[in-house]
N, C-alpha and C positions, 0 to 999 in steps of 0.2 A: 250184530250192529245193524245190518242191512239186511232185510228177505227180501226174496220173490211173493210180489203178490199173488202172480199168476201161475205158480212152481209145474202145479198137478198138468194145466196146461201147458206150459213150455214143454213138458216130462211127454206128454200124449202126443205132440206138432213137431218133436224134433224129428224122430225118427223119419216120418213122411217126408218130410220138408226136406230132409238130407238126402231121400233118395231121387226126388225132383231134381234138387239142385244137381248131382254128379251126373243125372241125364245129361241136364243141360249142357252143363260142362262138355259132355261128349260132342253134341250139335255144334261145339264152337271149334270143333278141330276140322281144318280145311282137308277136305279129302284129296286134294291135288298133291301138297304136301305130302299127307300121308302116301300115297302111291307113291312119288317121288325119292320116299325115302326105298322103298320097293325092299327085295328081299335081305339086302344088306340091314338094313336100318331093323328089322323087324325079327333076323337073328341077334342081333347086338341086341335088342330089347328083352329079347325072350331067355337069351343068355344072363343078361345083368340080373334079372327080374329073379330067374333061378337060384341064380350064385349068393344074391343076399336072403333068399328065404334057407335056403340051405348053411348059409354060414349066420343067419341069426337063429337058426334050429342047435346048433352046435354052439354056439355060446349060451343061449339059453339053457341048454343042458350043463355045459360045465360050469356056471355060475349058479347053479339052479332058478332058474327063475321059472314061474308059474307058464306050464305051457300056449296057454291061452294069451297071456302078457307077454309071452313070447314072440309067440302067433303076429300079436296086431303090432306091437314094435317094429316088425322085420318087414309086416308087408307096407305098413307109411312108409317105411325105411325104400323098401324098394321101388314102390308104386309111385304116391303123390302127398306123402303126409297123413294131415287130420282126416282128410275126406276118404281118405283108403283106412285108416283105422277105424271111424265112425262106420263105412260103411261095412267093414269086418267084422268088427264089435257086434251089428246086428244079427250077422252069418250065425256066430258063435255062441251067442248069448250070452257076450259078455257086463259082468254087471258093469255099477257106476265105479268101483273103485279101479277095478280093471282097467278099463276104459280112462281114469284119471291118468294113471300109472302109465300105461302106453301115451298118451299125448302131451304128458309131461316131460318125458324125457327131450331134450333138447337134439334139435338135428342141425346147426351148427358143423359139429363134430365130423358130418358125414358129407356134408357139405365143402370144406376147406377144402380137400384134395384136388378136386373137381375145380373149384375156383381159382385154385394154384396152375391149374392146368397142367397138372402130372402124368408124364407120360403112358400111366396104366390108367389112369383116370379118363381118359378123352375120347 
């Protein structure tokens, strides 16, 4: 119905541009905070961060799905979403369906717990 006029160029700019932006993204996090949260805050992180590449390596296995689609599912899942899959995707060399596939799946799901504010979630 509808193209990209500019396809071959969006395809050549994304990549670059995605990895500017997740810089930036870094520069906007207050380093006081960050201290503040100190070593509490930074095992809780490094724990959750584990636990979901590990338990989406294990469901990825017994559902079988494509390790790679596994891969960038688990770390959006754990990390920050699109911008931790995009920026995996490039690690990996995942193609575009890949890539469709992991950012597709809806994080909703992963989210609710959290929002409920459940005791193991907090």
């Amino acid at each position: 119905l509808v193209s990209n006029p500019l396809a071959k160029e969006c395809k050549k700019l994304s990549t670059p541009l995605l990895r500017v932006a997740v810089v930036l993204l870094g520069f906007t996090m207050d380093l006081n905070v960050v201290l503040k949260a100190g070593q509490q805050g930074i095992v809780f992180a490094v724990g959750t961060i584990v636990t979901t590449l590990v338990l989406g390596w294990l469901v990825g296995r017994v559902f079988g799905i494509a390790q790679r689609v596994s891969a960038l599912i688990s770390c959006g899942t754990a990390i920050c979403g699109g911008s931790a899959i995009a920026a995996v995707g490039s690690v990996l060399s995942a193609d575009e369906g890949e890539m469709s596939v992991a950012l597709g799946v809806p994080s909703p799901p992963w989210t609710i717990p959290v929002r409920m504010r459940i005791p193991c979630c907090r």
